[in-house]
LONU-737827 format. One line per 3 residues: their letters; for each residue x, y, z of C-alpha. Coordinates in steps of 0.02 Angstrom, whole numbers, padded with zeros to 5 digits, always signed. Each point is the difference from the previous one (the first is absolute). Example, Ala and Ser with C-alpha at 12.3 -4.5 7.8 and 13.67 -1.06 7.14 Angstrom:
AS> +00615:-00225:+00390 | +00069:+00172:-00033;
//
This chain:
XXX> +00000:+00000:+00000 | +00068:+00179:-00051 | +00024:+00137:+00145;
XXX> -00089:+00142:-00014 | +00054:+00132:-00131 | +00111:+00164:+00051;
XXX> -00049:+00166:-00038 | +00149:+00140:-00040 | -00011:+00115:+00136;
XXX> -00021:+00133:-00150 | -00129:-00099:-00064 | -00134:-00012:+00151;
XXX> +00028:+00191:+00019 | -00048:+00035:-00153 | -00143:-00129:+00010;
XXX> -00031:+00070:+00184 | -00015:+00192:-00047 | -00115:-00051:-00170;
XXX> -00123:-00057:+00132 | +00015:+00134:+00111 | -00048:+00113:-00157;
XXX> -00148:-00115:-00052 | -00068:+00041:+00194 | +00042:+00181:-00014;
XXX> +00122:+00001:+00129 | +00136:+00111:-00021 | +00176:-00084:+00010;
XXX> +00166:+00031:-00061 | +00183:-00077:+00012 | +00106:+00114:+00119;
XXX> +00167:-00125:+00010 | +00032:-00135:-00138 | +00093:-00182:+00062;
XXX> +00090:-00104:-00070 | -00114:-00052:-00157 | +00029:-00197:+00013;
XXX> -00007:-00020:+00188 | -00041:+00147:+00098 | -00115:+00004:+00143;
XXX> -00142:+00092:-00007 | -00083:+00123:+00142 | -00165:+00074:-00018;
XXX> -00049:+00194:+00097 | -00158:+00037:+00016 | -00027:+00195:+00035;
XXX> -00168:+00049:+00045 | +00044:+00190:-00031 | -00059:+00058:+00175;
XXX> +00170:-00014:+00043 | -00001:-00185:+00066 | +00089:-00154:-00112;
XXX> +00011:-00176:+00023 | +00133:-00121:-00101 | +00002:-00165:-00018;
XXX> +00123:-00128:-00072 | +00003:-00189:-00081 | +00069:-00120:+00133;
XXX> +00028:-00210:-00050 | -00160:-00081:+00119 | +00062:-00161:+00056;
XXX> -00152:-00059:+00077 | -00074:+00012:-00145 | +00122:-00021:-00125;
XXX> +00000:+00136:-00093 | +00009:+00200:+00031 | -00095:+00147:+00065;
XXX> -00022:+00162:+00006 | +00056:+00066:+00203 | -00017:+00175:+00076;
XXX> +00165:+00087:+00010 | -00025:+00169:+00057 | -00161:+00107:+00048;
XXX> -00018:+00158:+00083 | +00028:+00182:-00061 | +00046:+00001:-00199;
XXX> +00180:+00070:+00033 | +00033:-00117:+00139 | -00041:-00134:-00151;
XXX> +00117:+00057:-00120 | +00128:+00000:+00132 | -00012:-00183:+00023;
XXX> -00002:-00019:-00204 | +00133:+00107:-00007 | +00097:-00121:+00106;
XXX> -00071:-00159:-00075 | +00077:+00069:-00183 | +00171:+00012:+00097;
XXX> +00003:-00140:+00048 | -00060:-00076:-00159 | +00023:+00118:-00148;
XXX> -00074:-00161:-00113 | -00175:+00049:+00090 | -00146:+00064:-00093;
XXX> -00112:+00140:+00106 | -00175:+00040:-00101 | -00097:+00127:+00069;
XXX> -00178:+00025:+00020 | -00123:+00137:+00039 | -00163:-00052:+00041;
XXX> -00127:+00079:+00131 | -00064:-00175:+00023 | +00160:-00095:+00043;
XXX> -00049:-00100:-00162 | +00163:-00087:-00060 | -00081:-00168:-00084;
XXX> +00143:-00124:+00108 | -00124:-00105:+00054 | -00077:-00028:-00155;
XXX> +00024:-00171:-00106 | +00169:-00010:-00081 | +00084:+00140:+00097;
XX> -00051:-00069:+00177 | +00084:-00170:+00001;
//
């Protein structure tokens, strides 16, 4: 049996912000990865000055991966911890979104698992 097929890191954000657009929800690219292998981390601004972010972790329990909080609280105290995330990691992807409704589509089918 054949394991599960491997997305580009460029590809699913590509694929990622196309369905953000089909929702309406505003998103953009504000740090590009490594376009093979990159991780990927997803901040949610909610433009009354409050963000959340989130990031992919492996989900051993379950044997596959997942979307985890990383950082919420005020939007600059967000970026912060992106900011260090990227130096620690400069082959990370961060996509922003802003979205009144904290709408960011991760726990839909095909982005949630």
């Amino acid at each position: 049996m054949r394991g599960a097929v491997r997305l580009t890191a460029a590809f699913w954000v590509q694929a990622y912000l196309a369905r953000l657009r089909g929702a309406d929800i505003p998103a953009y690219v504000v740090a590009r990865g490594d376009a093979t292998a990159g991780a990927v981390a997803v901040k949610l601004a909610t433009l009354d000055g409050r963000a959340r972010a989130f990031q992919r972790v492996g989900d051993a329990g379950r044997g596959g991966r997942r979307w985890d909080l990383l950082a919420e609280g005020a939007e600059a105290e967000v970026d912060a911890v992106l900011g260090r995330a990227r130096a620690r990691d400069p082959d990370l992807w961060v996509i922003e979104i802003e979205d009144r409704a904290g709408r960011t589509l991760l726990d839909e089918a095909g982005l949630a698992e």
